[in-house]
N, C-alpha and C positions, 0 to 999 in steps of 0.2 A: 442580578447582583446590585451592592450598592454602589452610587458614584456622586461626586458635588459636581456641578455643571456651574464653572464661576464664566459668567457673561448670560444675559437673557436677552439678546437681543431679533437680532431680523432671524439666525442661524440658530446663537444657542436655546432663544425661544423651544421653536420650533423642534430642535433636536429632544429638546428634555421633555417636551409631549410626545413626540416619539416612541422615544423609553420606556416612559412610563404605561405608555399603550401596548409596549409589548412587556410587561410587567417587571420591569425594571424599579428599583428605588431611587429614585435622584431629590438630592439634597441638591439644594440652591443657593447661589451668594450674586447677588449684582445691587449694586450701592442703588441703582436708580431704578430699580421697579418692585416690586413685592416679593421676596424669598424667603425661603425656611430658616436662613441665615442674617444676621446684620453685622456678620466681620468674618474673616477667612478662618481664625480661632474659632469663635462657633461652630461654621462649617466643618471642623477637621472632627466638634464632636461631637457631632449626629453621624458619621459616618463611622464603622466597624474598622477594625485596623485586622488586615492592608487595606489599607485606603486606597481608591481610586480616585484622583481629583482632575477633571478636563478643562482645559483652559479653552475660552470660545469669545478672544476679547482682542482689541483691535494692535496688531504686530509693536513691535518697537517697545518705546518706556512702557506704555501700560501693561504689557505680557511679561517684560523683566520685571519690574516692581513685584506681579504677582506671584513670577516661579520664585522669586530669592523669598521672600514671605513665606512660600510655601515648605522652602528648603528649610525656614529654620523653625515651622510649625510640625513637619510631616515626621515620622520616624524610619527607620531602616524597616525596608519591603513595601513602603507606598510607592504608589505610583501618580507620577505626573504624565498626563495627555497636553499636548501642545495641538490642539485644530484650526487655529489660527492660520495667516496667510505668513509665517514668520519665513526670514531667512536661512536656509540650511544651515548655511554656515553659524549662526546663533543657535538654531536644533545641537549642533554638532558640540559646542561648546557648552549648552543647557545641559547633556547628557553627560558630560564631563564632571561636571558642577556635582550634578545628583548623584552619579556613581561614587563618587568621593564622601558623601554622605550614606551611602547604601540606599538609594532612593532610586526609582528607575524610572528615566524620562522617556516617553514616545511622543515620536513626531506625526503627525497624522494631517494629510491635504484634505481636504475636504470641500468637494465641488457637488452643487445642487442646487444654489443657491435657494429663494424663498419656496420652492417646488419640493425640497424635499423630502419636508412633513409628508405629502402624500406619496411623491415617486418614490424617495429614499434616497440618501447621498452615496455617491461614488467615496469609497476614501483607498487611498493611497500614505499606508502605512509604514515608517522606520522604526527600525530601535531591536534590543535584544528579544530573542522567539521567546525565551522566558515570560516575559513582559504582556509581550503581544499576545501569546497564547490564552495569557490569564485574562486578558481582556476581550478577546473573541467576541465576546456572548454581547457585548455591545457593541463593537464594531457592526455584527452581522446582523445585529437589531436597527441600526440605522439604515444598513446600506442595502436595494433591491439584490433580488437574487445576483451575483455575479459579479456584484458591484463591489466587491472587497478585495483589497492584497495584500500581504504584506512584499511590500517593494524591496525590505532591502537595510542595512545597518541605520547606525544613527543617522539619521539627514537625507536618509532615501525618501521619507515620505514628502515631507516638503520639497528638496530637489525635484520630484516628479511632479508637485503640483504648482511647481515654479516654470516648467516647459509647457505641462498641460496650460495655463494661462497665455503665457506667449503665444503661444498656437491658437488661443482663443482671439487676440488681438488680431492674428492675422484674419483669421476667418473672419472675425467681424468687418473689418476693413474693407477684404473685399467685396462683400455684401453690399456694404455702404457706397464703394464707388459703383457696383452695378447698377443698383435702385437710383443711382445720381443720373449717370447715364440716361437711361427711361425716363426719367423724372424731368428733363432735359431736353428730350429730342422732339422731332417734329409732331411724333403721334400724341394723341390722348388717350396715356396707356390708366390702366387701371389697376395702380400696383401693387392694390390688399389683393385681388383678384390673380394675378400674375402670381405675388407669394403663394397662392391656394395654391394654383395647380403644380408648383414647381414640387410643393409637397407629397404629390402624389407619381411616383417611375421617375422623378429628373434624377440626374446625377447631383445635383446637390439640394437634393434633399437632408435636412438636419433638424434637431432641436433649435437650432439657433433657428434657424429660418421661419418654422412653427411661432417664434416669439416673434418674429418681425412682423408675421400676415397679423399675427395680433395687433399689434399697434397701430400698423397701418391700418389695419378695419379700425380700429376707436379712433383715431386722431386724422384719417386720410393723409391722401400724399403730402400734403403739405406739413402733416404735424406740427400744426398752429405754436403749439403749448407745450413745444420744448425746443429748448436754447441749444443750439447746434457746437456747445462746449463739454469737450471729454476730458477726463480726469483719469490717470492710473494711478494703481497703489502698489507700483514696486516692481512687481512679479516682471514683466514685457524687461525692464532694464537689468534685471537680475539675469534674466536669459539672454540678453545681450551681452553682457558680460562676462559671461563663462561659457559664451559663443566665442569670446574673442580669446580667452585664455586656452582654450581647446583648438582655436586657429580654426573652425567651424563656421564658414556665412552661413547668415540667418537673413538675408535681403528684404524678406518680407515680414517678417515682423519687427525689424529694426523703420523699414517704412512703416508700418502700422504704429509703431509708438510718435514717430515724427509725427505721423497726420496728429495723433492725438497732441501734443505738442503746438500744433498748426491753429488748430481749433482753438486753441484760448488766446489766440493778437486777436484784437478789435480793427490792430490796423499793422501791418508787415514792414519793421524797419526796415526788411532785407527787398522787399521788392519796390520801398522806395529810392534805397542806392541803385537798384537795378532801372529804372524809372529813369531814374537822374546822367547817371550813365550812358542809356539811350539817349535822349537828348544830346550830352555834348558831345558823342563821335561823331552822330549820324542823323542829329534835328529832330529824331523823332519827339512827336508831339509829347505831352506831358499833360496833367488833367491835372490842377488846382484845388486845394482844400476847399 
């Protein structure tokens, strides 16, 4: 079928070669690399009406700017895909917007990151089965056998890929304090090696872990050449947040977003009160700038 894939980048790259490997027609719009398109108007007319249009461009302003454009470009029976890492709660109200126009919005998570040209992305699908039915044939084109769902009304698909994340934060986290640990202790452990075999009967054996012997075989335990500062985009605070409105602990991924958080002081106001404090109860020592 046809569809405009607006965003080329690490994902939507990658996705529209995909497609089009499984004989797909994808029309293209991204202001910053070479597409079929050089405005969203162009884009709407190379494509066949009902239009398919998938958004694959970074959450917040720039996804708004493009659905409201799209809203008053597209006609009653297009359809708008959101794959972006957007907030449900913005799916929920995108879908409002569109239905009001006769336009049909889905929300679609989408996890695979630069691997899924070749494995295929998991997607985690919302919005009406009308909608989503019609669009199957790409969903199931992107995603490996098994790898597809539809989760669920409007905001299901992102709400799902908003916990899947969280969970990802946890699991990374505590990877990171294990390999710390070893990385630490008295032996001279050999920790691309240790990632190998953990690969192979442990119990936590994972893709994540696959990626970690990676790095560590290039860069060794030390990983010279990369800054030990993490960055999230959203998703981990999202699922904090509707951890707490559900009255649901999430203990370990509210620590994994902290650590991430931890990682970018140079230097800890908080464990200089703390520093300071010891000193005037109890003398202890203090170490100077």
């Amino acid at each position: 079928m046809q569809l405009g894939m607006i965003g080329l980048g690490r994902m939507g790259g990658n996705m529209t070669i995909r497609l089009r490997e499984h004989g797909h027609d994808v029309k293209t719009y991204d202001p910053g690399t070479e597409s079929t398109a050089s405005t969203l108007g162009e884009l709407r007319d190379q494509i066949d009406a009902p239009r398919a249009f998938w958004l694959m461009i970074p959450a917040g302003k720039i996804t708004e700017g493009a659905f409201q454009e799209l809203l008053t470009l597209g006609d009653p029976g297009d359809a708008i895909v959101d794959g972006g890492n957007s907030n449900f709660r913005d799916s929920q109200r995108r879908y409002r917007d569109a239905q009001a126009k006769g336009i049909h919005f889905v929300d679609a998570g989408v996890s695979g990151g630069i691997w899924g040209l070749r494995n295929g992305y998991c997607l985690m699908v919302g919005g009406d089965g009308e909608a989503v039915q019609r669009l199957e044939p790409v969903f199931t084109a992107l995603a490996p056998d098994d790898g597809y769902a539809h989760v669920g009304a409007s905001g299901a698909g992102h709400f799902t890929k908003m916990v899947h994340n969280g969970i990802e934060y946890g699991l990374m986290q505590a990877y990171a304090e294990g390999f710390e640990v070893m990385a630490k202790s008295e032996f001279e452990l050999d920790l691309a090696e240790i990632a190998g075999i953990w690969r192979y009967g442990s119990v936590v054996r994972s893709w994540l872990l696959e990626l970690l012997h990676d790095a560590l075989d290039k860069g060794g335990n030390d990983l010279p050449h990369i800054k030990g500062y993490v960055e999230d985009s959203g998703e981990g605070r999202w699922t904090i947040h509707e951890a707490i409105a559900e009255d649901v602990p999430v203990p370990v991924i509210t620590a994994a977003l902290y650590a991430r958080f931890a990682s970018r002081i140079d230097e800890s106001y908080a464990a200089k009160i703390t520093a300071a404090l010891r000193n005037e109860f109890g003398g202890h020592a203090i170490k100077s700038e």
